[in-house]
N, C-alpha and C positions, 0 to 999 in steps of 0.2 A: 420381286416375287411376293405374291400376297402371302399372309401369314395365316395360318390355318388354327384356330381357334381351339381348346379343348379346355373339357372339364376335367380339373383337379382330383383325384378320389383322396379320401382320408388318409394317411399313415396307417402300417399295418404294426401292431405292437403286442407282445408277448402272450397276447388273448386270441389271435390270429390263425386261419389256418394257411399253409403254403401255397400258393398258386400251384395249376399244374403242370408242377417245373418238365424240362424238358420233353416236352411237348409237340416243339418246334416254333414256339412262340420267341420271339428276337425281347427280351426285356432288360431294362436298364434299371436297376434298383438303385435307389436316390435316398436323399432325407432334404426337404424343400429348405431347409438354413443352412445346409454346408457347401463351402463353398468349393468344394473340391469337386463334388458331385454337381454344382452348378456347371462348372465348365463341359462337362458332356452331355447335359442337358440341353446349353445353349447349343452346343456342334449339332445336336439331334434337330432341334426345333428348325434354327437356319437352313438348314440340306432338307427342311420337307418331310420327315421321316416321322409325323408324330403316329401314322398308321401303322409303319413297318416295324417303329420300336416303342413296347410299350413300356409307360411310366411305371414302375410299381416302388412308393415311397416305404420308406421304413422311420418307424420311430427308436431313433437313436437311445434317447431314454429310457426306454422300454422293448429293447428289442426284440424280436419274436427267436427263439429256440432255434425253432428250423431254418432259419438265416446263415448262421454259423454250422450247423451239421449238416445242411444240405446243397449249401448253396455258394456259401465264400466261407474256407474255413480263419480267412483272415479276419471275418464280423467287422466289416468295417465297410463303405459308399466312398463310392461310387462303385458297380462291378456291372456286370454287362453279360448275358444267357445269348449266348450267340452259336449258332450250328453243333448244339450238343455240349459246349464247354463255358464256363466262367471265367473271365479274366476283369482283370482290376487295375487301379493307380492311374489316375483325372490326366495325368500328360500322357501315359501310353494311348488312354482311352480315345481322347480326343485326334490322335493321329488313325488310330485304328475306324475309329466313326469315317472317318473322313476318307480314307483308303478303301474302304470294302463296301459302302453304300453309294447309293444314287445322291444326287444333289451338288449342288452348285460346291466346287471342289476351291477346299478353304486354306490351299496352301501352293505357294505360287512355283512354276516350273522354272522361272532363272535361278541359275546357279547362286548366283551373287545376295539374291535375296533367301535364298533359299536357308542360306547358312548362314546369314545375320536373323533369319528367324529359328534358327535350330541355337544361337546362341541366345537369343533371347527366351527362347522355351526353358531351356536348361539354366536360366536367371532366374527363374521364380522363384525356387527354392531359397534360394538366399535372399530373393527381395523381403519375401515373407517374411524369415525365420528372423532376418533383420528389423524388420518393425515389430512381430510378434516380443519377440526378446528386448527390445527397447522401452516398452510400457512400462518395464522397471527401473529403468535408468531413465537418461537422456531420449525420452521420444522424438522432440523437436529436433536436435542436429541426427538423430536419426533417420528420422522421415524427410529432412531437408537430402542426405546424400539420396536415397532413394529415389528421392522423383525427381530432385538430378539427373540422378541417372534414366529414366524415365522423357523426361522432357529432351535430351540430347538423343536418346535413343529416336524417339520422334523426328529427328532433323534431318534420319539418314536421306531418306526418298521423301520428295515433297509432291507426286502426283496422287495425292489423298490424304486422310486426315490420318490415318491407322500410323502401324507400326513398320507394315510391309507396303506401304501407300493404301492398298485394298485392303478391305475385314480379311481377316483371317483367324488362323489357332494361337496364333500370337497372342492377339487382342482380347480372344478367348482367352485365353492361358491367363491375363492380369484381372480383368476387369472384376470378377468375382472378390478378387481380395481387396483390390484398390477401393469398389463399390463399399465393402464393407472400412477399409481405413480411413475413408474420406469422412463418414460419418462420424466415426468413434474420434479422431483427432481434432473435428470443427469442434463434436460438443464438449467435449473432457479438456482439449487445450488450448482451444480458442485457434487452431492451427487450420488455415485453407490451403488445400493441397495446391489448389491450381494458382496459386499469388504468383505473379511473376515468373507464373509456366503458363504460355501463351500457347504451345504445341498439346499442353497437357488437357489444357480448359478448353481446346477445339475438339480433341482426341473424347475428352469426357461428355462432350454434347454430341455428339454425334453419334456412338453407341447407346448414349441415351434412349436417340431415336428408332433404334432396333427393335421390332417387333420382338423376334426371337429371344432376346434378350431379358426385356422390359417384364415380361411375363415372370420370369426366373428369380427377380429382386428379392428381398427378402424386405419386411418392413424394419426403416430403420431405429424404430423405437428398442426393435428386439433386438437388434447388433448393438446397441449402447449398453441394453441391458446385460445381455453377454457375455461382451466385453469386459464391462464391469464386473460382473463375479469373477471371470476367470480372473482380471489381471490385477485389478485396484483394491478388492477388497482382502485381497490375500497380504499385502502389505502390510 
């Protein structure tokens, strides 16, 4: 499927005024570095949808007022203005993306995979929270169980390079964070995720190649820097 092109607008931030929310307009409100909010942007972009759902970025930093009072009273991205109502949180999103719009459907009908990908959805949480929380301690034998586990999850189906053999919400569901640990552990620990993960360094080129995706990156200079305030300098 070709990938259909679009211009970025700015962030909207606390100098802003509101779009005109419920309207009937389908909007996804984001901030272009998070990576929570990446995961529904890639579901949106993939399925085709860059017409039907529009981008409207927030600045995290600087949040606009009416974000919080009018629109998510949780102030937080990823959330989603869909048939009159707001709903929120990057794994519900990305199921619901994929459930109620058109486009190429990114989650498989066998049973069998179905539910090794409903367990790997519901691993994120602890993938994360396990290397996020290890930058203080032991990163390296943290990040090694991880993509352990990771690389073996890869072995289940071998008719494709993904998680579920085909792309899916799976893939979606890691890549945003992975995108951003692979960086921060090459520079800061000398650490390559994919050493002697040969599922994992197939799995990592190949979404690479993703249009949809590719667009979504964040530059990795800014996740080192990041990173680094949040976790190293507080040391």
């Amino acid at each position: 499927m070709a990938y259909k092109h679009e211009d970025l607008s700015p962030p909207l931030d606390s100098t802003s005024s509101p779009p005109p929310l419920f309207d009937g307009t389908t909007r996804l409100y984001v901030c272009y570095t998070c990576p929570f909010a990446q995961r529904v942007w890639i579901t949106r972009n993939y399925k085709g949808l860059q017409d039907k759902i529009k981008l409207v970025p927030i600045n995290l930093q600087n949040r606009p007022a009416w974000y919080k009072e009018k629109v998510y009273p949780e102030n937080k991205v990823p959330s989603l203005e869909h048939n009159g109502k707001v709903i929120g949180e990057s794994l519900d999103l990305i199921k619901y993306v994929d459930s109620n719009f058109e486009g190429p459907s990114l989650f498989p009908t066998d049973p069998e995979r179905r539910k090794f990908g409903e367990e790997l959805i519901t691993y994120t949480d602890t993938f994360t929270r396990a290397l996020y929380s290890s930058f203080k301690g032991d990163a390296v034998k943290e990040a090694d169980a991880q993509f352990d586990y990771l690389e073996n999850a890869l072995k289940k189906f071998d008719d494709g390079p993904f998680f579920l053999g085909q792309f899916s919400l799976v893939d979606i569901a890691y890549i945003p964070c992975v995108e951003r640990f692979q960086v921060f552990l090459s520079e800061v620990f000398k650490y390559d995720i994919t050493a002697g993960r040969p599922k994992l360094a197939a799995w990592f080129e190949e979404i690479n190649k993703i249009e949809a995706y590719k667009v979504t990156k964040t530059d990795p200079k800014q996740v080192v820097e990041f990173f680094k305030k949040r976790f190293l300098d507080q040391q």
